[in-house]
C-alpha positions as CSV (number, residue, x, y, z in Angstrom):
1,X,56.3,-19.5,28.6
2,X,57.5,-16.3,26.6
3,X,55.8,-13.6,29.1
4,X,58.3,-14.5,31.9
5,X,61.2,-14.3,30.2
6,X,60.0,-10.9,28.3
7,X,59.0,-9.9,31.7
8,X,63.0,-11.1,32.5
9,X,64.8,-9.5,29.9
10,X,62.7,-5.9,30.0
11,X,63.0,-5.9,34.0
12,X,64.3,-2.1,35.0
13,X,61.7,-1.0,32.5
14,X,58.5,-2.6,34.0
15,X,59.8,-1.6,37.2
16,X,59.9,1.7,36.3
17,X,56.6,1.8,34.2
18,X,54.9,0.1,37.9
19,X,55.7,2.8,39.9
20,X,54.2,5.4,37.5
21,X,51.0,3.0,37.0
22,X,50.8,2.7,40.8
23,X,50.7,6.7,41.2
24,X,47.8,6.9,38.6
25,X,45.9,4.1,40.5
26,X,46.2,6.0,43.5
27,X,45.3,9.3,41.7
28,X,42.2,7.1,40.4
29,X,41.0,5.8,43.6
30,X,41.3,9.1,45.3
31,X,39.1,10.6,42.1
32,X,36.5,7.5,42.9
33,X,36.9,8.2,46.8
34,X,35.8,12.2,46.0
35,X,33.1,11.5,43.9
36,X,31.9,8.8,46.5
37,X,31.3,11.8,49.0
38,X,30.8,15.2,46.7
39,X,27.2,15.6,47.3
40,X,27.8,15.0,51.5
41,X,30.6,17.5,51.1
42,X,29.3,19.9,49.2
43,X,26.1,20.2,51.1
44,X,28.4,20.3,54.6
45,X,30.6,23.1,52.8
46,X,26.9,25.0,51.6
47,X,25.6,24.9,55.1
48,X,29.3,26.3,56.5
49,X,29.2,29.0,54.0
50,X,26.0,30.2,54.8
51,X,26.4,30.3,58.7
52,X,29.2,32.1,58.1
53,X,27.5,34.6,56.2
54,X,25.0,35.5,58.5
55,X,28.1,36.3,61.2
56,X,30.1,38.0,58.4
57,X,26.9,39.9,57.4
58,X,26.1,40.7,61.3
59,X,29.6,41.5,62.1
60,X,29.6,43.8,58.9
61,X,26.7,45.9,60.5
62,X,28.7,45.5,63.8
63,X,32.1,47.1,62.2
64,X,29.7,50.0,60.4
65,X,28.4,50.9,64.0
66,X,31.4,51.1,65.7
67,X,33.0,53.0,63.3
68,X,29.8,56.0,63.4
69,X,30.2,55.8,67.2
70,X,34.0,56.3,67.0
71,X,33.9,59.1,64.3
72,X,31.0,61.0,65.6
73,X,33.1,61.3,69.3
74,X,36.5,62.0,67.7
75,X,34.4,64.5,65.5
76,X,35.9,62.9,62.0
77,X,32.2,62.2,61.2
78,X,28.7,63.1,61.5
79,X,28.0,65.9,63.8
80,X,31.9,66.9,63.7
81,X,31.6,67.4,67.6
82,X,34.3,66.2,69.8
83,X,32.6,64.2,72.9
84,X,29.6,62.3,73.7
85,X,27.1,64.2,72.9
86,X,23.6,63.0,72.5
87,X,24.3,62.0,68.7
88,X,27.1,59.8,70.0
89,X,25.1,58.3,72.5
90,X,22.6,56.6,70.6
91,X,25.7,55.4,67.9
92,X,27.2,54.0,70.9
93,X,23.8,52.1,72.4
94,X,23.5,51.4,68.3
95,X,26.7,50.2,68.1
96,X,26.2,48.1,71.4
97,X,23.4,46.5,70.4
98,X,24.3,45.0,67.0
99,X,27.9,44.1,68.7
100,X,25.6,42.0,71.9
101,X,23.3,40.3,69.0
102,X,26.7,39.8,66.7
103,X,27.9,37.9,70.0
104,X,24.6,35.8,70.5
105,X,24.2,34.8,67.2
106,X,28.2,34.0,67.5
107,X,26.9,31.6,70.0
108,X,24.6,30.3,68.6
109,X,26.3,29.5,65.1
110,X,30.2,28.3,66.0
111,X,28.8,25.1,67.6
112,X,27.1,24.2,63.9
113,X,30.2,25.4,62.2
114,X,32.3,23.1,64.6
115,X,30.0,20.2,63.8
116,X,30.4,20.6,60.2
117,X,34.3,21.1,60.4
118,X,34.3,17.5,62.0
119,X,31.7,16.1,60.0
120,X,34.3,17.1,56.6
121,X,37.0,15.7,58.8
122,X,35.6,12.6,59.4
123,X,35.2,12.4,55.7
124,X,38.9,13.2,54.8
125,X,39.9,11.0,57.6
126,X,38.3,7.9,56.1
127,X,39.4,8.9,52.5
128,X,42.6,8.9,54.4
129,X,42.4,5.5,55.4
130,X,40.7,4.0,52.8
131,X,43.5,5.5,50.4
132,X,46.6,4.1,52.9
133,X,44.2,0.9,52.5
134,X,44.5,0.9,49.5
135,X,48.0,1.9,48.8
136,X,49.3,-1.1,50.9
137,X,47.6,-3.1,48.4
138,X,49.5,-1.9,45.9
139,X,52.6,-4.7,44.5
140,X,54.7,-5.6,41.7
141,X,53.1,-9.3,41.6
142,X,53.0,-10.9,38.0
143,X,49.4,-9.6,36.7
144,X,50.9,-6.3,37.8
145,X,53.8,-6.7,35.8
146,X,52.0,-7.9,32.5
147,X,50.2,-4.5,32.4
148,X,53.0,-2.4,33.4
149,X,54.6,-4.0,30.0
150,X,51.6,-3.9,28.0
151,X,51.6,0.0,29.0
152,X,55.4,0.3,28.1
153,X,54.6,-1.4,25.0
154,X,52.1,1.5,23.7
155,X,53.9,3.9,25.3
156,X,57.1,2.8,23.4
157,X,57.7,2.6,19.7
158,X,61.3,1.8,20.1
159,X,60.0,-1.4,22.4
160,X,57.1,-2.1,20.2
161,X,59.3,-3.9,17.2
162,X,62.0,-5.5,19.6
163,X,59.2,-7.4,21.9
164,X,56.9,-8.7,18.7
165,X,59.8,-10.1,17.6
166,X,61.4,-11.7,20.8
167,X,57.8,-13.3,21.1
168,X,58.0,-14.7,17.6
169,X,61.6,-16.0,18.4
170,X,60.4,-17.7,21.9
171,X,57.7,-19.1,20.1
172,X,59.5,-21.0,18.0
173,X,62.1,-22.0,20.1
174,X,58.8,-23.5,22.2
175,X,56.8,-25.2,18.9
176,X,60.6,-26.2,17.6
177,X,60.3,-29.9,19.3
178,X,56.7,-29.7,17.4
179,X,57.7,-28.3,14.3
180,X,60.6,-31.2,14.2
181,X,58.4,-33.9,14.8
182,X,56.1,-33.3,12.2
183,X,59.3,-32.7,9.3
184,X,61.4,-35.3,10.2
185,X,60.7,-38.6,9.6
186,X,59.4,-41.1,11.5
187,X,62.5,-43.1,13.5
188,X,62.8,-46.5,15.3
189,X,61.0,-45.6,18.4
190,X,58.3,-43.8,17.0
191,X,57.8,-47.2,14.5
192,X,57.6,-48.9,17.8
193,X,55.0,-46.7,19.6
194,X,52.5,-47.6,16.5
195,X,53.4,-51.2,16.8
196,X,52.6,-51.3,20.6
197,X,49.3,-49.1,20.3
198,X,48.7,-51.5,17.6
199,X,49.3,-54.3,19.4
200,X,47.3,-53.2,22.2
201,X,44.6,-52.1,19.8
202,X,44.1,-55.7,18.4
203,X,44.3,-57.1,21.8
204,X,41.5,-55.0,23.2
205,X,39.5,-55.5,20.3
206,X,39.6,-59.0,20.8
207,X,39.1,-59.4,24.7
208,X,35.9,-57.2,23.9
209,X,34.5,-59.6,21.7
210,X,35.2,-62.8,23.3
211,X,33.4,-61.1,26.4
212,X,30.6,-60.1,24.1
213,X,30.1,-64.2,22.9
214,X,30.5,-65.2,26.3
215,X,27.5,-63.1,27.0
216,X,25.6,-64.1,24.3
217,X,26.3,-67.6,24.9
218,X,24.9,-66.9,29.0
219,X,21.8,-65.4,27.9
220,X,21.0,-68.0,25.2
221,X,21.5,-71.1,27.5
222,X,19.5,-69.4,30.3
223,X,16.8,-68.5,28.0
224,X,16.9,-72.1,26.9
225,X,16.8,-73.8,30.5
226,X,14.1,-71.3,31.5
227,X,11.9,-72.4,28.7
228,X,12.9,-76.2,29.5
229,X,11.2,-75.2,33.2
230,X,8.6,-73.4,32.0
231,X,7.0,-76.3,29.6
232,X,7.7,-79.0,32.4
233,X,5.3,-76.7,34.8
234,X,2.8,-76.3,32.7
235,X,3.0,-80.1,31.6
236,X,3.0,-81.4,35.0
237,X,0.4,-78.7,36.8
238,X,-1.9,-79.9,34.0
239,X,-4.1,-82.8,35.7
240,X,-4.2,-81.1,38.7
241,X,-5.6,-78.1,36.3
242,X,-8.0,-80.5,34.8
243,X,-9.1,-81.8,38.4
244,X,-10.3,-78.3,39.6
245,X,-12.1,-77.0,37.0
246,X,-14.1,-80.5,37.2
247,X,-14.8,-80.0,41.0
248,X,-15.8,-76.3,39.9
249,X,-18.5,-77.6,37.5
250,X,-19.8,-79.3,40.0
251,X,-20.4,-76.8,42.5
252,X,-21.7,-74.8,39.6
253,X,-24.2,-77.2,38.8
254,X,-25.3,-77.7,42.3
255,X,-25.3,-73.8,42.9
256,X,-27.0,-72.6,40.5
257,X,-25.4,-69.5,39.6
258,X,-25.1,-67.7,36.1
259,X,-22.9,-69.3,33.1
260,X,-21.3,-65.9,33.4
261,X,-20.5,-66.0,37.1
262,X,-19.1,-69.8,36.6
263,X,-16.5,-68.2,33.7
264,X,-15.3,-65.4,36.1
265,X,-14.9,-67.6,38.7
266,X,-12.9,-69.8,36.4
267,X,-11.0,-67.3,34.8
268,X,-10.2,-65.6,38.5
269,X,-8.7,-68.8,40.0
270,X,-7.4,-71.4,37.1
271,X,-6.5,-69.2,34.3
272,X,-2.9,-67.8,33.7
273,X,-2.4,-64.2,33.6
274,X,0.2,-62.4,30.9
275,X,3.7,-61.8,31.7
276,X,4.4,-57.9,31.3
């Protein structure tokens, strides 16, 4: 309960230290959005730089042409003779050559360069959205908050002493109920709080352990009435017992099987099996 009222009483501070934390998350994002896309970049800038070398390189020759064929008929170069002579003839079919391939390869290469100038577009257009993304996400909620005062708190030696101790005051204003309690003596109504858990202690206890002899008593009078049964069965199903294994003996004696066969046939139908 101390962080919101620290966050309270050092409010135009943490403001102030969000807006400057906010500027060097979006310097960090943009710093994470450029290394995200160097290597495309880079390769898109090496490609551009090298097609426009070759038309620099080709325009150079161009420019050195042009500039024999001009001197050699004004006569500031060359031959020195004023006109077009034969000399300045073949500088001029020179110069028109190099300037009708400079044009072709011209041609040829602006449509690559113009590809690559939108391909690094597109890629600074969705750093530019992902950073205006980004930006709107950007708030003074309470997590926000916390960290812009944990950064004014290093940031701040003069803050430093004055916030350790407000926290140690608000803590003991919070544990002061607590701290009471366990000086003070006890008073009338604590007194009576023991006596009713007490109360209701001795209560429990006791409605647990006439439930418990209740049970016991159950399971001993069943266990009695069930053996009650069980000897009356057995007492009463023993003629009848008696009867059958006489009629057996004399089938057996008629039959003429094995003593062994008789006893399995006895054991089979008149003897009782285990309980498990």
């Amino acid at each position: 309960m101390a962080q919101p009222a620290l966050l309270y009483l050092f409010n135009k501070e943490v403001q102030q230290q969000i807006s400057l934390d906010n500027e060097q998350r979006k310097r960090d994002k943009r710093k994470q959005q450029d290394t995200l896309f160097v290597a495309q970049k880079h390769e898109l800038e090496s490609r551009k730089q090298s097609l426009q070398q070759q038309l620099s390189t080709k325009y150079n020759e161009v420019s050195v042409a042009r500039n024999n064929f001009i001197s050699e008929t004004d006569g500031t170069g060359g031959t020195g003779k004023v006109g077009v002579a034969a000399v300045a003839a073949a500088k001029k079919k020179e110069y028109e050559k190099l300037d009708a391939e400079y044009q072709q390869l011209n041609t040829q290469l602006q449509p690559q360069i113009h590809t690559i100038d939108s391909s690094l577009l597109a890629i600074e257009s969705s750093i530019q959205t992902e950073q205006k993304a980004f930006n709107e996400l950007l708030n003074d909620g309470f997590l926000t908050r916390i960290e812009a005062l944990n950064n004014l708190i290093k940031s701040n030696a003069a803050l430093q002493y004055r916030y350790y101790l407000l926290v140690v005051i608000l803590l003991l204003i919070e544990l002061m109920p607590v701290i009471a309690k366990t000086l003070l003596p006890a008073g009338v109504y604590d007194e009576k709080v023991t006596l009713r858990q007490n109360l209701e202690s001795t209560i429990a206890n006791s409605n647990n352990s006439k439930e418990l002899q209740l049970k016991e008593m159950y399971n001993q009078l069943a266990f009695e009435q069930d053996q009650e049964l069980i000897k009356n069965f057995f007492e009463t199903t023993q003629p009848y017992r008696k009867e059958k294994v006489n009629d057996a003996l004399k089938a057996w004696k008629e039959s003429g099987d094995s003593f062994d066969k008789f006893w399995s046939t006895i054991k089979k139908d008149l003897l009782t099996k285990q309980e498990h």
